[in-house]
N, C-alpha and C positions, 0 to 999 in steps of 0.2 A: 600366540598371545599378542595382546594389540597393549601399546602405554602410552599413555594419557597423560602428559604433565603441565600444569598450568603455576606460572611462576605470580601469583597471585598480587603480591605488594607491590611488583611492578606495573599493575592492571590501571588502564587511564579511563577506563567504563563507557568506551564507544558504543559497547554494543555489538559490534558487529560479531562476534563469537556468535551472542545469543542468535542473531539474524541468518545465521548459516546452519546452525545445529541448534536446536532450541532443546532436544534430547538431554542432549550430555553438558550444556551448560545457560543459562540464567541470571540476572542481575540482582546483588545484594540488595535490597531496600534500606537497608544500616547502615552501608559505604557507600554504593551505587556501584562496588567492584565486581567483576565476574566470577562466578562458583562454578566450579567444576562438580558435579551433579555425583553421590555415591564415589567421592575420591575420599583419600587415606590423606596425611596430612602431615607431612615430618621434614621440617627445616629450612619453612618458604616453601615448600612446593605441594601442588596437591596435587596424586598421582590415581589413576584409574583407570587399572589392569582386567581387560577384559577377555574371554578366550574366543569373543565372537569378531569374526573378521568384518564383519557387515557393515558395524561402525568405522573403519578405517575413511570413507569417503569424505562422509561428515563431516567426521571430525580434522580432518587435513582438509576440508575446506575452510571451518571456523581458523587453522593457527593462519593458511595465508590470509585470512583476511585478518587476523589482528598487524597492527599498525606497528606497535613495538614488539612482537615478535616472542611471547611468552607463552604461547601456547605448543608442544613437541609432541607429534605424532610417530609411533616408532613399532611395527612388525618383529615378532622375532620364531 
């Protein structure tokens, strides 16, 4: 299982997520924040659990490239 967690109200709308993974996440047009694409959404965070390892590359390419650091890539 691969998890996805994007700390969203901390999101300063670089962009660069979307520029690394444009798959899995995308820019609000309402905020200009980052959406984490089919995540779940409980307490600040928006999480998306997937059971395909594939995206693992991507998407730990989008969290190094965010700048404050709220995006978490996690295998298990």
């Amino acid at each position: 299982m691969v998890i996805i967690t994007l700390q969203r109200d901390k999101c300063i709308g670089c962009n660069y997520c979307v520029e690394m993974d444009p798959v899995h996440f995308q820019m609000s047009k309402k905020d200009g924040k980052s959406v984490l694409l089919h995540s779940q959404h409980a307490k600040g965070f928006f999480t998306l659990k997937s059971p395909n390892h594939a995206i693992v590359e991507s998407c730990e390419l989008a969290a190094k490239a965010c700048p404050v650091k709220i995006i978490t890539v996690k295998e298990t």
